[in-house]
C-alpha positions in Angstrom: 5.5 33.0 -25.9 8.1 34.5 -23.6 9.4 32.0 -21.1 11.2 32.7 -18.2 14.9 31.1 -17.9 16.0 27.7 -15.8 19.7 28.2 -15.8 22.7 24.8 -15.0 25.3 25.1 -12.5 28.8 24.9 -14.4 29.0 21.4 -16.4 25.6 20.3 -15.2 25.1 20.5 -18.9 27.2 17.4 -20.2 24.7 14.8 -19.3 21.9 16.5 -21.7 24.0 17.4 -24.0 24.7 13.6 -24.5 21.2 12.9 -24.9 19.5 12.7 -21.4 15.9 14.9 -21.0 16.0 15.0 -16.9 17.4 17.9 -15.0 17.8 17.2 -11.4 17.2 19.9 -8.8 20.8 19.9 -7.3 21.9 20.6 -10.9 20.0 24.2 -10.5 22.1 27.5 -10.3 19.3 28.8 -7.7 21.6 31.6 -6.9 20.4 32.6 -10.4 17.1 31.2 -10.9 15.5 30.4 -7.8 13.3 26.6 -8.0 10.8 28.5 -5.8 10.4 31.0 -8.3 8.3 28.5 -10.8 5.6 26.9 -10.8 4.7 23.6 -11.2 3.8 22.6 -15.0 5.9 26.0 -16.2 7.9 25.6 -18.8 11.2 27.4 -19.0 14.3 27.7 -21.4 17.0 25.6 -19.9 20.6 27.3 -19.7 23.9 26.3 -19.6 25.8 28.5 -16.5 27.2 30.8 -18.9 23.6 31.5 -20.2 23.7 29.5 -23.7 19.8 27.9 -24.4 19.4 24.3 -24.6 15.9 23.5 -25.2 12.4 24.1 -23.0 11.7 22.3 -20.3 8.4 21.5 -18.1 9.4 22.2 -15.1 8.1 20.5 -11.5 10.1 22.1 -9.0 9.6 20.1 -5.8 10.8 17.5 -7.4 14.1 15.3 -7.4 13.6 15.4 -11.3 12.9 19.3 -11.2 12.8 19.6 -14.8 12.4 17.8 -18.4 13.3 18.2 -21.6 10.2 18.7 -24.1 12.1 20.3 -27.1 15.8 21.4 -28.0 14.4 24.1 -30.3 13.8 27.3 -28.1 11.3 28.2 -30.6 9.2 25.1 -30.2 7.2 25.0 -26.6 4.9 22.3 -26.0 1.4 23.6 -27.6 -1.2 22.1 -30.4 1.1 22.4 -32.5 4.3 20.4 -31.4 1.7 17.9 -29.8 0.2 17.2 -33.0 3.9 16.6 -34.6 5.4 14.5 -32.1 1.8 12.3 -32.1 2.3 11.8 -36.1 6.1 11.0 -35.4 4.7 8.3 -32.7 1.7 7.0 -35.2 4.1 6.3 -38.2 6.1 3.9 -36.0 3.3 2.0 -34.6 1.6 2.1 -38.0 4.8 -0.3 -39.9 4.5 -2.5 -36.5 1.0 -3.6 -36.2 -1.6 -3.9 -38.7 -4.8 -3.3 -36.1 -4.6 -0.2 -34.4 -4.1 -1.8 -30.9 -0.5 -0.7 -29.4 0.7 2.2 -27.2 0.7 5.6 -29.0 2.8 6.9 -26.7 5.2 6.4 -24.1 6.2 9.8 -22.3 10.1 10.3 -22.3 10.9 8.1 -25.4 8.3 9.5 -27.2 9.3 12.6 -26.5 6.2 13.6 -24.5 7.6 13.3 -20.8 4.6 12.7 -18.3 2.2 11.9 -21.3 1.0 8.1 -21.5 -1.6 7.1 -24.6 -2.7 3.6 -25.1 -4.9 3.3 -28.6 -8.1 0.8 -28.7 -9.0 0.7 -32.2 -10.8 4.3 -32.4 -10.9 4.7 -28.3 -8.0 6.2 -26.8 -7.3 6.2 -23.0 -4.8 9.1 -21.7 -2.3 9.0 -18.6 -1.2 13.0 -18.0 1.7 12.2 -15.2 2.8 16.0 -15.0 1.6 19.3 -14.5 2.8 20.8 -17.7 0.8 17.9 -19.5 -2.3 18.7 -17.2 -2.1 22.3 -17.9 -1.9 21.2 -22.1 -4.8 18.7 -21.3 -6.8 20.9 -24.0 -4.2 20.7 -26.4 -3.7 17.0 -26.0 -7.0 16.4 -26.7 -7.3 18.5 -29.5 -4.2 16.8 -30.7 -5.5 13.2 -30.7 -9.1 14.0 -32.1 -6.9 16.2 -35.1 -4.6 13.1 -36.0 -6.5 9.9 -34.7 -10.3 11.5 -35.3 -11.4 8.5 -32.5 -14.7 7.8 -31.1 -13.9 8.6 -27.7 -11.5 9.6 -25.1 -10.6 8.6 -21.5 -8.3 10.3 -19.4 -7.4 7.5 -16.6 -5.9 9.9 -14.5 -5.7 8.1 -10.9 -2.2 6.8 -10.8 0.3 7.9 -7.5 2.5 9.3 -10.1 0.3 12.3 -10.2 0.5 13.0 -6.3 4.2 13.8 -6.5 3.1 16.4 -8.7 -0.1 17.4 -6.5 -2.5 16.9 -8.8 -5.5 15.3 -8.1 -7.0 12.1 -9.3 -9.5 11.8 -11.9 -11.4 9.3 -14.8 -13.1 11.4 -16.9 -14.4 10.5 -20.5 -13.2 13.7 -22.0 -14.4 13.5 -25.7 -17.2 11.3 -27.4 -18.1 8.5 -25.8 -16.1 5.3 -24.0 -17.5 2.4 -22.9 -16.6 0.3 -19.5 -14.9 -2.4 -22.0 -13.4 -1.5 -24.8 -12.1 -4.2 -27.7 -8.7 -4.6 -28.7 -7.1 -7.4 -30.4 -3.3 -8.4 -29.6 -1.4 -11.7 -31.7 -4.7 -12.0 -33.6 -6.7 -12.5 -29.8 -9.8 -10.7 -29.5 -9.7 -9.0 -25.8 -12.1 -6.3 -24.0 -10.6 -4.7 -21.3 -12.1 -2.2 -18.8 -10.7 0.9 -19.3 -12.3 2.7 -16.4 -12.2 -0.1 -13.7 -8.9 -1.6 -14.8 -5.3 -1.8 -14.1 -3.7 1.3 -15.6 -5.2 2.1 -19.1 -6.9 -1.0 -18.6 -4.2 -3.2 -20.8 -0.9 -3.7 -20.6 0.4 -3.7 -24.6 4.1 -4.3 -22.9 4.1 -7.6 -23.2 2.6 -8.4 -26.5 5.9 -9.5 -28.1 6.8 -12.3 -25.4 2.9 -13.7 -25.7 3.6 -14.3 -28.6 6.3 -16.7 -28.4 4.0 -18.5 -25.9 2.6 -20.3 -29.3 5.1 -22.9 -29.9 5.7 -24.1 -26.2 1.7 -23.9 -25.3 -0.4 -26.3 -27.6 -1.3 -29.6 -26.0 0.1 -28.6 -22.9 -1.5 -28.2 -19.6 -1.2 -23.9 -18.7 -1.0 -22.6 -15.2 -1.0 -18.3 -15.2 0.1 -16.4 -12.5 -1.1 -12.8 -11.5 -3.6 -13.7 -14.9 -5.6 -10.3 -14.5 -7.8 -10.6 -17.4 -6.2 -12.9 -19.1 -3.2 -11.3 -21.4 -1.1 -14.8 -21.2 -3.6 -17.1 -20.4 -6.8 -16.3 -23.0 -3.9 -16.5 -25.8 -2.7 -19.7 -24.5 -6.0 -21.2 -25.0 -6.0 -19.9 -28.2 -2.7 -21.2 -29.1 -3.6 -24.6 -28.5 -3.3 -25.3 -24.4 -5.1 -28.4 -23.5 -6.2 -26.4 -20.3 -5.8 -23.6 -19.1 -6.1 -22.2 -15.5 -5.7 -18.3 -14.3 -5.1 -17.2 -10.7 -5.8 -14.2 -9.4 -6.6 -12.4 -6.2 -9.1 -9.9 -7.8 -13.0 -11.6 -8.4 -13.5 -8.4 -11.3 -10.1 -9.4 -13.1 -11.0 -12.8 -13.5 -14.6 -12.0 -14.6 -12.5 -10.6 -17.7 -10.6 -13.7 -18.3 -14.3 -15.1 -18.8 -14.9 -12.9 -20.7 -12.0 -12.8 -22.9 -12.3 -16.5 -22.9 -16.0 -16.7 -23.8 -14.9 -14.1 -26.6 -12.6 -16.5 -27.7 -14.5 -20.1 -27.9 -12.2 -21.5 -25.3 -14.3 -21.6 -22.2 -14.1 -25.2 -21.7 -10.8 -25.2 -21.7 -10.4 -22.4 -19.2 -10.5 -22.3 -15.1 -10.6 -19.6 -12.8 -9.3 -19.4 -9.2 -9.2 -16.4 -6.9 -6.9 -16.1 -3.9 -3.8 -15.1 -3.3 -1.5 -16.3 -6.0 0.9 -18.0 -3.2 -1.4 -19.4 -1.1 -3.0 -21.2 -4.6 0.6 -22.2 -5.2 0.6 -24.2 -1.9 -2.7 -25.6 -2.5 -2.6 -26.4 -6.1 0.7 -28.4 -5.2 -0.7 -29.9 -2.0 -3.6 -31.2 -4.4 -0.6 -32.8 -6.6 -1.3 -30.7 -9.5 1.3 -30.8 -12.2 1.4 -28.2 -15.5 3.4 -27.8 -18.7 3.7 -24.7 -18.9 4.0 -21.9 -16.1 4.1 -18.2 -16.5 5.1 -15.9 -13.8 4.4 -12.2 -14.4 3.6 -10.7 -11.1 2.6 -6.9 -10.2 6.0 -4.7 -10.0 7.7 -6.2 -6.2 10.4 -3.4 -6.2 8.9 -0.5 -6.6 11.5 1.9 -4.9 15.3 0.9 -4.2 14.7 0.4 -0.9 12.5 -2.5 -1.8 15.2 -4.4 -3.2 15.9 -6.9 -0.4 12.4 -8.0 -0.1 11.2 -7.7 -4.0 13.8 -10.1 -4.8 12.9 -12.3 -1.7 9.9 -12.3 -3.1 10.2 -13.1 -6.5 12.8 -16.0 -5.9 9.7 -17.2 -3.4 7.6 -17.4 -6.6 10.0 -18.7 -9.0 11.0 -21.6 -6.8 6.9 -22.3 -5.8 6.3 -22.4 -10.0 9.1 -24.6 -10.3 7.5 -27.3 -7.9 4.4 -27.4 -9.5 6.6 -28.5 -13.4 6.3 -31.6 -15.0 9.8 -32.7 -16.2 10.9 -30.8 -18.8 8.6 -27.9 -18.2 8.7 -24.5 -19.3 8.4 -21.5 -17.0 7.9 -18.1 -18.5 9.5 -15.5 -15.7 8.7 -12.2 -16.0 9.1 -9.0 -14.0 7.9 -5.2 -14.9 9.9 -4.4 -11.7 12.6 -1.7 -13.2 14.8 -2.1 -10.3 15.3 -5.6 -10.9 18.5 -5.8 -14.1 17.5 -9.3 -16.5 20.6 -10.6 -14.9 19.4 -10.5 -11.1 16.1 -12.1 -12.6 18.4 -15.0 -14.4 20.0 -15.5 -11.0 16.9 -15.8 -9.3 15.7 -18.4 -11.6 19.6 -20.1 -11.4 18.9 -20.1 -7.5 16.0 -21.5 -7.5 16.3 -24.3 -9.4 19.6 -25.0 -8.1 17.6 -25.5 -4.5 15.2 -28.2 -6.1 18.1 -29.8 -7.2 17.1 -29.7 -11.1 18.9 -27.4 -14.5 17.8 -25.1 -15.8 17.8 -24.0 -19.6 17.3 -20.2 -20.6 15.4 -20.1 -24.0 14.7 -17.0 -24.8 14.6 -13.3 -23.5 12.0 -10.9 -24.0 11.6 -7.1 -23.4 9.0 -4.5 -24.1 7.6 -4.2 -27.3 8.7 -1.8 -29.8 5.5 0.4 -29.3 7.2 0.8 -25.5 11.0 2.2 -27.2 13.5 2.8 -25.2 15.3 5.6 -24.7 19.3 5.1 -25.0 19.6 7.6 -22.4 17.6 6.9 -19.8 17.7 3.3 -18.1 13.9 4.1 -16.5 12.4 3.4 -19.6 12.7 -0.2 -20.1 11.1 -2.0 -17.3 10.1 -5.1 -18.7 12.5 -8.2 -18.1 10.5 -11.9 -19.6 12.5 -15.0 -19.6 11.3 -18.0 -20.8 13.6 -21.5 -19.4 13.2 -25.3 -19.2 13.4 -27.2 -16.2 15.3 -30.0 -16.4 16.0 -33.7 -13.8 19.6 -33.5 -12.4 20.8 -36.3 -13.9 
């Protein structure tokens, strides 16, 4: 394959060389190789400015982020082939992690698959293509995953806003075998189904698996109250930690079918109660009712989801902090958790400082949680961890 060359503009070449993947477009020499002149989903040997390769990049060239790194080996674009590698690099990680083959596959950048999301349902496999370079390769990808995972079916859940910046179309196709509306998973030995085609993103969100988990010792006997519950994620595995109840808000009627679902699944529909509504306006009347709970966990849809939402995103989450703290019992435990990834942990601890400073009572920090492992990080780029989960006790002032 002969690829065209993408060259740097004199030192534009320092940050990649110390191990970022994005090139941005004022970082272009388009004296010398004109944006305009690609198209989008290309891919392109990156140069430095005097003309020395540093790896193959997809290349979106109305974008910001005009360019990313797939591989640092001229000699390896992104086809079958390297797909293929880079998925068994991914599987052998996920494989020592978790002994059911629930967990995300992959996770673009840090995976070394930029604009490529796969989340893994025991043998049904749901795909995210965020670029044009993976849309073009959507063949390849598929081919990929049937060659190393040999599943039952595959989704492509293709109808996220991430795509429009790249002007592709939206899309949920089942693209190989067959995939049904609910698909089984099992997370912290919980047995879920989520809908995969009607969902939230892939239908799941693996991210917080880790900090569910530590939900065991602070849960049983105690009275649960979940916030933004979706299907259940937080509050299903309370119930089957041990909660003496259990009660999920949401505002939509199909997510909180799936907590009854996933509770039914379970054996813990007695202990389990729905309410739909605006999570803040339940706040107000759950509190006006005088009802009191153990346990709290906050884990709201992303409030800052552009910088310029910073002012009102954190407005917003100190309004929820401070609303779960009212409804407490002494000595409660709220579990505070953001997938905002313009909001740093320590804005989110002073949110929770501020808050409970205004009700007059201390506050303990416990524990910290991030992503799980199957969501790495990469060193290099801040973007890629998102999730912030901290779990505090609420303490009298005295």
């Amino acid at each position: 394959m002969s690829l065209p060359s993408l060259r740097l503009k004199a030192n534009a070449d320092r940050r990649l060389r110390a191990g970022h993947l994005w090139v941005y477009s004022n970082e272009i020499d388009v004296a010398a190789t004109p944006l305009q002149g690609f198209q989008a989903g290309q891919q392109a040997i990156l140069e430095t400015a005097g003309g020395k390769p540093l790896g193959i990049v997809a290349i979106s060239p109305n974008n910001l982020i005009c360019a990313r790194l797939l591989s640092r080996d001229v000699k390896l674009p992104l086809d079958k082939s390297l797909l293929v590698h880079r998925l068994n690099v991914a599987l052998s990680l996920r494989e020592r992690l978790f002994d059911k083959p629930c967990y995300r596959l992959v996770y673009g950048d840090s995976d070394l698959l930029p604009g490529l999301v796969v989340d893994r349902f025991f043998d049904i496999v749901v795909v995210q293509l965020a670029s044009a370079t993976m849309e073009a390769h959507k063949d390849d990808v598929i081919a990929a995953l049937v060659q190393v995972l040999k599943p039952s079916g595959i989704l492509f859940k293709n109808d996220s806003a991430a795509r429009d910046a790249e002007g592709l179309g939206r899309y949920v196709e089942t693209v190989y075998g067959e995939v049904p509306d609910w698909v089984a998973l099992e997370e912290n030995g919980v047995k879920f189904e989520a809908p995969v085609r009607e969902g939230q993103k892939t239908g799941w969100f693996y991210d917080h698996r880790m900090n569910r988990a530590r939900l065991a010792p602070y849960v049983k006997g105690k009275r649960v109250l979940d916030l933004f519950s979706y299907i259940g994620g937080w509050g299903v595995q309370a119930g089957v930690f041990g909660a003496s109840e259990v009660f999920c808000v949401d505002a939509s009627a199909f997510a909180l079918d799936g907590v009854e679902r996933n509770a039914a699944l379970n054996g813990i529909s007695d202990k389990l109660t729905c309410i739909e509504g605006d999570v803040f306006e339940a706040l107000r009347e759950l509190k006006a009712g005088e009802e009191r709970f153990d346990v709290i966990i906050a884990d709201p849809p992303a409030f800052i989801k552009r910088k310029k939402d910073l002012k009102n995103g954190e407005a917003a989450y100190r309004r929820l902090n401070e609303q779960a703290m009212r409804m407490l019992n002494k000595d409660g435990i709220l579990v505070s958790a953001s997938c905002s990834m313009h909001l740093p942990e320590d804005d989110l601890q002073n949110i929770l400082l501020t808050s409970a400073r205004h009700l007059d009572r201390n506050l303990q920090l416990l524990e910290r949680g991030g992503q799980g492992p199957d969501h790495p990080v990469h060193p290099a780029i801040a973007e890629t961890r998102y999730i912030k989960s901290i779990t505090c006790r609420l303490l009298p002032n005295s």
